[in-house]
C-alpha positions as CSV (number, residue, x, y, z in Angstrom):
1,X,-13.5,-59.7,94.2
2,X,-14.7,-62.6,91.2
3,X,-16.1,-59.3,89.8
4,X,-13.1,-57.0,90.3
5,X,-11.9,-59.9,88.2
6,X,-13.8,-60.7,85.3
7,X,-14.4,-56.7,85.0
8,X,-10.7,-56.7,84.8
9,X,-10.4,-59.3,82.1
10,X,-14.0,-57.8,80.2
11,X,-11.6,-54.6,79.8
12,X,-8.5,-56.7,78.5
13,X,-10.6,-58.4,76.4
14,X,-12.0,-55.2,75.0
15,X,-8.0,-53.9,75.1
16,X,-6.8,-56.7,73.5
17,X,-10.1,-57.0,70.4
18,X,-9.1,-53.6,69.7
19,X,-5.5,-54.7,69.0
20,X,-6.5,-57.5,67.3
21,X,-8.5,-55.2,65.1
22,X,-5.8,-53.5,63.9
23,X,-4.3,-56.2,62.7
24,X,-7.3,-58.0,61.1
25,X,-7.5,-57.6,57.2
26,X,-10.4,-55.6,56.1
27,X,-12.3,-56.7,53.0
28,X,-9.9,-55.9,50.9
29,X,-7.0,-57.3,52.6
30,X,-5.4,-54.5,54.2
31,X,-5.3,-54.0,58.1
32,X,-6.4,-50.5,59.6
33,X,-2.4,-50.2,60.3
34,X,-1.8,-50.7,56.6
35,X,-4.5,-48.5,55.9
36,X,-3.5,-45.6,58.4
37,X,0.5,-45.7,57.0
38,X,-1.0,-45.6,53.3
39,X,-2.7,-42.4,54.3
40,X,0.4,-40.9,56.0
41,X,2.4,-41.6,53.1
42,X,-0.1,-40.3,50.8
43,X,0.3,-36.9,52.9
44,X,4.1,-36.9,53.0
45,X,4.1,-37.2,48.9
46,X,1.8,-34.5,48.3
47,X,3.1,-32.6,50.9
48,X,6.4,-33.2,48.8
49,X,4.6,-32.7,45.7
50,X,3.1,-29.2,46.1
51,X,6.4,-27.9,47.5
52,X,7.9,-29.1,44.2
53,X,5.0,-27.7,42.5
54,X,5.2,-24.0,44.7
55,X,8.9,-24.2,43.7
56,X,8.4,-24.7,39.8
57,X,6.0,-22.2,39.7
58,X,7.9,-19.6,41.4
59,X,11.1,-20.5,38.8
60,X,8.3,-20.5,35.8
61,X,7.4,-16.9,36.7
62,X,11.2,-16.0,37.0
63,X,11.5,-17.6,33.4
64,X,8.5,-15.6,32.2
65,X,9.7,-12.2,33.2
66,X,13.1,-12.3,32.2
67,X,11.9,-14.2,28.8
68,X,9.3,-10.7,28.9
69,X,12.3,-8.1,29.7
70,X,14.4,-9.7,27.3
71,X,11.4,-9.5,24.7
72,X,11.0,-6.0,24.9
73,X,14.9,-5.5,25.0
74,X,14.8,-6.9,21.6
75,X,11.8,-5.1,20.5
76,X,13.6,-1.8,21.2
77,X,16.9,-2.8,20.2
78,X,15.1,-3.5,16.4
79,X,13.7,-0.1,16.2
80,X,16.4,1.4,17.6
81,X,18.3,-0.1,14.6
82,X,15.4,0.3,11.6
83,X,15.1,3.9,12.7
84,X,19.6,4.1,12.6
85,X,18.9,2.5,9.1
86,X,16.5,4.6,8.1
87,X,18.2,8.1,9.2
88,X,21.8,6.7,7.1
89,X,19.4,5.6,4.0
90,X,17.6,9.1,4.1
91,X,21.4,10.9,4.4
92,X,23.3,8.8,2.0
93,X,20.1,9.2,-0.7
94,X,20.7,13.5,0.4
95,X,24.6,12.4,-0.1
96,X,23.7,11.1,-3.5
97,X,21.1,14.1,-4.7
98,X,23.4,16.6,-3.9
99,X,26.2,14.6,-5.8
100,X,24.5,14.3,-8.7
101,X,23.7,17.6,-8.7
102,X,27.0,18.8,-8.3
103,X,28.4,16.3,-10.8
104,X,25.7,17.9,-13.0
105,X,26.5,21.5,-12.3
106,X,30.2,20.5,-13.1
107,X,29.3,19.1,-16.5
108,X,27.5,22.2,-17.4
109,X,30.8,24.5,-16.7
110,X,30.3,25.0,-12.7
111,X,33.8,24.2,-12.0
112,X,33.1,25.5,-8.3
113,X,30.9,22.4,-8.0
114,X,33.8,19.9,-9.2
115,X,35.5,17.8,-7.2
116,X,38.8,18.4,-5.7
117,X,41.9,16.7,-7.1
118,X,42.7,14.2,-3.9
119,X,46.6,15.6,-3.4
120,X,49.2,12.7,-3.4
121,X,50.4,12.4,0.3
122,X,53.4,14.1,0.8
123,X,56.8,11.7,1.9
């Protein structure tokens, strides 16, 4: 039975060293409880951290293609509009040759080439 007994307090001991343990500093200061709740932490924040990170990334790439669609919108909007600028240059400088040429022609005695008198409006 004295053996039942000090077995019985050897293991409490042991229990009760471990406990203590926890709660002992370590070198620098900080108990293996401290130590164990630092590391959980840690893993909450990054945990926290690349979610936040997954999430910006995913709205960057959003940014970057509409930013990319409405790039080449623009892009084909401009030479949509140099090439409507170009056609209207290239017929209003036809406009003008054939102008001077008539107003030539007229000079010269080609009265079919002439201008028509604009007619008053009529009331």
């Amino acid at each position: 039975m004295i053996r039942t007994i000090f077995a019985a307090v050897g293991a409490l001991t042991l229990f009760a060293g471990t406990q203590v343990a926890a709660f002992e500093p370590l070198p620098d200061g900080t108990t293996a409880e401290e130590r164990a709740n630092t590391a959980r932490l840690n893993a909450e924040q990054r945990a926290r951290a690349e979610a936040e990170n997954a999430a910006y990334q995913k709205r960057l790439a959003a940014f970057e293609a509409q930013k990319a669609s409405a790039e080449s919108k623009f892009i084909s909007e401009t030479a949509a509009y140099e090439a409507e600028k170009a056609r209207i240059a290239t017929m209003s400088a036809e406009e003008r040759i054939q102008w001077e040429a008539d107003a030539a022609a007229c000079k010269a005695g080609d009265v079919a080439r002439c201008a028509k008198p604009e007619t008053p409006p009529q009331p």
